[in-house]
C-alpha positions as a printed Julia matrix, in Angstrom:
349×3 Matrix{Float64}:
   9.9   -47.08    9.97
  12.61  -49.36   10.13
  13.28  -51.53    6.8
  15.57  -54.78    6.85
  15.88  -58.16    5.79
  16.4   -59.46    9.3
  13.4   -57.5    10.19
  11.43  -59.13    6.94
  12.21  -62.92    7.69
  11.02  -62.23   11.82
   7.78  -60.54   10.55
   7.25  -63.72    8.14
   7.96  -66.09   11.12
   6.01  -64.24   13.09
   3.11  -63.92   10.79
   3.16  -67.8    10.15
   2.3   -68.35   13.79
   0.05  -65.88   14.54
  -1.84  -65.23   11.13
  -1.35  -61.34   10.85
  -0.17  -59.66    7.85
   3.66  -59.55    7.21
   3.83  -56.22    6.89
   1.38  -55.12   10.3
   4.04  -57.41   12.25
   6.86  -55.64   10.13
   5.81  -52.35   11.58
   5.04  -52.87   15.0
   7.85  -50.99   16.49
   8.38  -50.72   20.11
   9.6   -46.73   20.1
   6.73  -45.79   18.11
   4.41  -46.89   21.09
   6.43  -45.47   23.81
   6.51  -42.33   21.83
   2.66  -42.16   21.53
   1.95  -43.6    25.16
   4.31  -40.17   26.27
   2.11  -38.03   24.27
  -1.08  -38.95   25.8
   0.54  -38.89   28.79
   1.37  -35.52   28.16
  -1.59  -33.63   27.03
  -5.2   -34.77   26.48
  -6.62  -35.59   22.55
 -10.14  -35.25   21.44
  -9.4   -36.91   17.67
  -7.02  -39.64   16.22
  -6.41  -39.43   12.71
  -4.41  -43.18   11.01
  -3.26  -42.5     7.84
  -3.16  -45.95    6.06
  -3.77  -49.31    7.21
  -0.58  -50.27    8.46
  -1.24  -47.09   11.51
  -4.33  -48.46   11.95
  -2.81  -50.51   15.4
  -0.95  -47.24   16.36
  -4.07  -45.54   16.49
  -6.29  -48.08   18.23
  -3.15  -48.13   20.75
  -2.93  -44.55   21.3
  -7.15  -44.74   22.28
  -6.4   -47.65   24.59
  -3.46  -44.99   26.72
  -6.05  -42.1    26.37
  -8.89  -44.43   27.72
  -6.33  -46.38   30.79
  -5.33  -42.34   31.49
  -9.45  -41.26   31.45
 -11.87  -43.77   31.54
 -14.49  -41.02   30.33
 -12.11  -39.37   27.6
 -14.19  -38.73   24.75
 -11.44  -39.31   22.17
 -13.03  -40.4    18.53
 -10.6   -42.33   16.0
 -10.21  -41.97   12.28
  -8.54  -43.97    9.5
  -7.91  -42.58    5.68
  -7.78  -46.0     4.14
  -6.09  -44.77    1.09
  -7.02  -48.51   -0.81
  -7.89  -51.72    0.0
  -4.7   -53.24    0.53
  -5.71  -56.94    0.12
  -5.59  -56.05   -3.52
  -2.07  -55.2    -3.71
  -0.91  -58.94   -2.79
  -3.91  -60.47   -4.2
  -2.94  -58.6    -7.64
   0.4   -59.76   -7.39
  -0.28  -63.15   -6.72
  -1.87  -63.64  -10.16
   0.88  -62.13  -12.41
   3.91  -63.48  -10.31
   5.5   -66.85  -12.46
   7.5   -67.92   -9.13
   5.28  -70.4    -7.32
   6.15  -69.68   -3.65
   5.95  -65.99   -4.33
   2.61  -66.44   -5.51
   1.7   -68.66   -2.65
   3.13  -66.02   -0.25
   1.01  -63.32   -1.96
  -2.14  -65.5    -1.79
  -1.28  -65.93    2.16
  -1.2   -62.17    2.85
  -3.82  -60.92    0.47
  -5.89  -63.43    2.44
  -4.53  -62.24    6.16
  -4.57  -58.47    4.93
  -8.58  -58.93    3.99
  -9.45  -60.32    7.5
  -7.5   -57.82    8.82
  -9.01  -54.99    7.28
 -12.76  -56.46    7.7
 -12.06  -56.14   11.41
  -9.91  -53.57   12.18
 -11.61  -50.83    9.98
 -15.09  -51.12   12.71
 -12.78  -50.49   15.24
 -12.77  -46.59   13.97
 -15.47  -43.89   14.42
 -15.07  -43.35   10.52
 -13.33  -44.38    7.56
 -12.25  -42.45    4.2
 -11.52  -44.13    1.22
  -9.59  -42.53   -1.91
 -12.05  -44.42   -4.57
 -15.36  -45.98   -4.1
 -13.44  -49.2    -5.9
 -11.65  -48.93   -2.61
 -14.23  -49.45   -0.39
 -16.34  -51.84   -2.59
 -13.51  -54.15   -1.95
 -13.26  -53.96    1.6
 -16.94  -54.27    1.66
 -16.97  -57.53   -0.33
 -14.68  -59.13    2.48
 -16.97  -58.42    5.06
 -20.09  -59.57    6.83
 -23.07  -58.52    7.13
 -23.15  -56.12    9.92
 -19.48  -54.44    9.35
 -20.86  -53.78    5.87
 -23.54  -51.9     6.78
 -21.62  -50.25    9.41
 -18.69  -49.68    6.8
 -21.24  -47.66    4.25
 -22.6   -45.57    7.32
 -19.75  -44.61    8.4
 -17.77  -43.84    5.1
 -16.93  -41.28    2.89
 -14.98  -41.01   -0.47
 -12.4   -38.36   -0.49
  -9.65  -38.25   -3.16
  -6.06  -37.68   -3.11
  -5.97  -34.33   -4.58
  -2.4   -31.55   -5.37
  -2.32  -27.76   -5.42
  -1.76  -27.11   -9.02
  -1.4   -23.5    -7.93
   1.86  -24.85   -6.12
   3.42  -26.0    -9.49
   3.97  -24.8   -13.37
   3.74  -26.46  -16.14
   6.54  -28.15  -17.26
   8.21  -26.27  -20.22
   9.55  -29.49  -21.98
  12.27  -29.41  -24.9
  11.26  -28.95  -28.24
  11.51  -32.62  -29.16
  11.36  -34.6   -26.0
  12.45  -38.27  -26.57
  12.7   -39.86  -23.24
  10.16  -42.39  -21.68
   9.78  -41.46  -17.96
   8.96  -43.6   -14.79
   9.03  -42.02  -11.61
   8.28  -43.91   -8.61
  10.07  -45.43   -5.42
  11.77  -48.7    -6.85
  11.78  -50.68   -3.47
   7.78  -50.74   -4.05
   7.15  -54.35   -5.65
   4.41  -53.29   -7.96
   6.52  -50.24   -9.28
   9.14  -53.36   -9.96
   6.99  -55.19  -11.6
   5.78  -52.75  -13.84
   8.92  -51.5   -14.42
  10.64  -54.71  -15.73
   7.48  -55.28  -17.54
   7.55  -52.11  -19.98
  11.82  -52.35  -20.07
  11.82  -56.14  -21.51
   8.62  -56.35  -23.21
   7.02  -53.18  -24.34
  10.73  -51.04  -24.79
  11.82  -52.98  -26.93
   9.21  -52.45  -29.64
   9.57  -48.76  -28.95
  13.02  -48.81  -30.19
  12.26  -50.84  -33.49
  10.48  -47.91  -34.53
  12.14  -45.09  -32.7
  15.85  -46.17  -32.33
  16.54  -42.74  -30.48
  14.11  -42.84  -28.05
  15.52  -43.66  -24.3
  13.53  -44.81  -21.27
  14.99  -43.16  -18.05
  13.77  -44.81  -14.37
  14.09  -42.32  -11.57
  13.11  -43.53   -7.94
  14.98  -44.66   -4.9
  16.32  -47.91   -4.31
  16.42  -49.5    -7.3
  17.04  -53.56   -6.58
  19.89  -55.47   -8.41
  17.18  -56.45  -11.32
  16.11  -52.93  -12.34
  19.76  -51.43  -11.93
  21.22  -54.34  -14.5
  18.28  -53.08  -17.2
  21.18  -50.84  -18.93
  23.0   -54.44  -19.57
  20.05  -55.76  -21.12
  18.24  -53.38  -23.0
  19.94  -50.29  -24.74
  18.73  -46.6   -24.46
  17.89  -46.99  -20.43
  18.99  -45.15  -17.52
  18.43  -45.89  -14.23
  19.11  -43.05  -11.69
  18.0   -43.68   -8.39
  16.89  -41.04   -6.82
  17.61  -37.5    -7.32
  16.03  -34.42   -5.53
  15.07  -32.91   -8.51
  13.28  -34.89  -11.43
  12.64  -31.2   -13.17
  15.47  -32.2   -15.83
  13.74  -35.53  -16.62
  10.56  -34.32  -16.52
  11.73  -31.87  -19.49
  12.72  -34.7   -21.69
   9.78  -36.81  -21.67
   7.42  -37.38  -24.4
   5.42  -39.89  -22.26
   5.57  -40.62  -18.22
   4.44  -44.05  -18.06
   2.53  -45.83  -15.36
   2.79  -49.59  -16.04
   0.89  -51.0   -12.96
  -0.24  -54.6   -13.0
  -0.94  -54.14   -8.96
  -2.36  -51.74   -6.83
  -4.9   -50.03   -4.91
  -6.62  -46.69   -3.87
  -5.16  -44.11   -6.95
  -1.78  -43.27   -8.82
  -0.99  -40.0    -7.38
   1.77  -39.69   -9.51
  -1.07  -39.96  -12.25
  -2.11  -36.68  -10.97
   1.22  -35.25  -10.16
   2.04  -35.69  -13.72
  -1.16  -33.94  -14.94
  -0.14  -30.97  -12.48
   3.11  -30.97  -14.6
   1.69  -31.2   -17.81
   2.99  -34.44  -19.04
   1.5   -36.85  -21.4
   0.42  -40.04  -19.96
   0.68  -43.64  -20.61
  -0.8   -45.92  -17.99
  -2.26  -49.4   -17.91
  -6.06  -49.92  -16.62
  -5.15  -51.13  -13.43
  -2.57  -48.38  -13.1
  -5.39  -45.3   -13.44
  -7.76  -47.42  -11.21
  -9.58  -45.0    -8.76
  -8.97  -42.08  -11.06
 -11.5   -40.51  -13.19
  -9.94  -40.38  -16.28
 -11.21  -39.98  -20.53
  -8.91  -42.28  -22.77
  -7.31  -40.76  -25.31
  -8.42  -37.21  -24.0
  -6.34  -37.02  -20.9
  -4.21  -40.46  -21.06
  -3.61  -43.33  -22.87
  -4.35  -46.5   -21.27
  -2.93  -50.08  -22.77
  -2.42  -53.26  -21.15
  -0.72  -55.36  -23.38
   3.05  -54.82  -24.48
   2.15  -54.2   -27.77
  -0.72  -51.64  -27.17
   1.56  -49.99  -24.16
   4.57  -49.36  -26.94
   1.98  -48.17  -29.86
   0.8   -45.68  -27.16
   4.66  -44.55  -26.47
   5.59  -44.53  -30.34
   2.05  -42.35  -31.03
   3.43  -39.4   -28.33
   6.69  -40.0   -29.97
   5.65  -39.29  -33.04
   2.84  -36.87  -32.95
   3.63  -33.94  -30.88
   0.14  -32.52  -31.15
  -0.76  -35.65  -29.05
   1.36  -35.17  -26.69
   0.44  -31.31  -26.6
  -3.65  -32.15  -26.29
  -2.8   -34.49  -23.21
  -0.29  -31.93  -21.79
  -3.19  -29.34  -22.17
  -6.44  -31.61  -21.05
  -4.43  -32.83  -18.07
  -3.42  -29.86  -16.38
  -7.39  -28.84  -16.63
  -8.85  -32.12  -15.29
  -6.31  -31.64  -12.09
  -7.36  -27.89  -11.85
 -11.01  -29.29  -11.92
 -11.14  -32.63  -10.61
  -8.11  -32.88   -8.13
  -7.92  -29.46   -6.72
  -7.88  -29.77   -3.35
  -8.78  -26.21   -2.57
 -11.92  -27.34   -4.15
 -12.09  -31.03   -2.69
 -10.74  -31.14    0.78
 -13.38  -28.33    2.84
 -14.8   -32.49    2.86
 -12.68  -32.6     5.48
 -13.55  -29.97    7.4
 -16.93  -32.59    7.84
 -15.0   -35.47    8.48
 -13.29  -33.59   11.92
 -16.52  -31.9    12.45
 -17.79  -35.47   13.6
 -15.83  -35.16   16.5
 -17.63  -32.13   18.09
């Protein structure tokens, strides 16, 4: 998918005019058609599987080829949700101080929920990640699409091989705070600058030592600068291995104030062992027990309490590390989970 400013300011022109979400118009791109029209060109399909809302169009396209190329083609469509994406922007909106960012967040949460009321009946069948999920998409639709919606439904979590990965065998006193997440992702931002300028800090009254390292790809200007503004933080972009960071850290934070569907790097982190801080909204569509297999705070001063306690009791850190490597193995297997899927292709026979 092409990403650029240019590309941005069209899609918001665009957008104003025609009432679609920014970022459908952002990725309708031209070669992705042609290169679907030539495959159905090429060999018949008897399933279409979108993953996410934003391939929702390239799916519905890829039907209409199949359907001009064989009027009786028996091709059934599929999206995996993953959230409601409504929320993201609609989230956003309310913690934003800039008024024409909220504004603009208001705009597409409310063009994103009309979009998604229609566009999801256009499928044969929907998955969700979290009922949450598709409890919000319900409440922005009528009557009918509703009922269709929760007929035609099913909940299937994002789930990780923890047979594919070992625990992580941290130091013996870990003293880093960890984020790891792309940092061209607004939320992530958010959250980000959120913990670094008003949770950190109270971290490092207490436990002067302790560093807070950010590891994800494209950083923006604002998160880069962090170093000049607080002490003790590194900002790395991204690297192809986090293993070494993943060794120091006494807590891997997850300081969402946006979001839908579920973390997966809440369960990636589980997988590795780690000790988890997260706010509520940032577990959302995660079964999770607080203070058994994370932490969970949402304001600065609860969020640092919960660093400081994993910074200064080991054994806490040690009964997370332990409790959430077994609630993957049991909860977010997917050698266990996904045979749902086997069902959801099954339809198509």
């Amino acid at each position: 998918m092409q990403r650029s400013f240019l590309r941005n300011l069209r899609a918001g022109v665009i957008s104003g005019v025609s009432g679609q979400p920014v970022i459908v118009v952002r990725d309708e791109i031209g070669a992705l058609r042609a290169l679907l029209q030539r495959l159905v060109q090429a060999q018949p399909f008897d399933f279409i599987h979108a993953d996410q809302v934003s391939m929702a169009q390239y799916a519905l396209y890829a039907r209409r080829c199949l359907r001009r190329a064989n009027p009786n083609a028996a091709v059934r469509t599929f999206l995996d949700a993953h959230n409601a994406l409504y929320l993201v922007p609609m989230r956003m909106a309310d913690y934003v101080r800039n008024p024409l960012k909220r504004a603009l967040y208001r705009r597409e949460a409310r063009a994103l929920g009309r979009y998604e009321a229609h566009t999801y009946r256009l499928f044969d069948h929907v998955s969700f990640v979290s009922d949450e999920d598709r409890q919000a998409i319900l409440a922005v639709m009528d009557g009918a699409r509703a009922e269709w919606l929760e007929a035609h439904s099913t909940l299937i979590p994002i789930c990780v091989d923890p047979a594919d990965r070992a625990l992580v065998e941290r130091v013996a006193t870990p003293r880093s705070v960890l984020h790891l997440g792309t940092m061209f992702w607004p939320p992530n931002i958010d959250g980000v600058l959120w913990f670094a300028e008003r949770a950190f800090p109270r971290v490092l009254e207490h436990a002067p030592e302790a560093s807070f390292t950010i590891v994800g790809k494209n950083p923006p200007e604002v998160v880069e600068s962090l170093p000049q503004r607080v002490r003790n933080i590194h900002v790395t972009g991204y690297v192809p291995d986090p293993g070494p960071y993943l060794k120091q850290a006494a807590a891997f934070i997850v300081p969402l104030h946006a979001g839908g569907g579920m973390r997966v790097k809440i369960v990636d982190a589980w997988g590795w062992g780690l000790p988890i801080v997260s706010t509520t909204i940032g577990a959302e569509g995660i079964e999770v027990r607080d203070s058994e297999n994370i932490l969970l705070a949402d304001t600065p001063e609860d969020f640092a309490a919960a660093v400081l306690h994993l910074l200064r009791e080991p054994a806490a850190g040690e009964r997370l590390r332990t409790n959430g490597r077994a609630w993957v193995e049991e909860r977010y297997n997917w050698r266990r989970i996904y045979p749902a899927w086997d069902k959801i292709y099954d339809l198509g026979r």
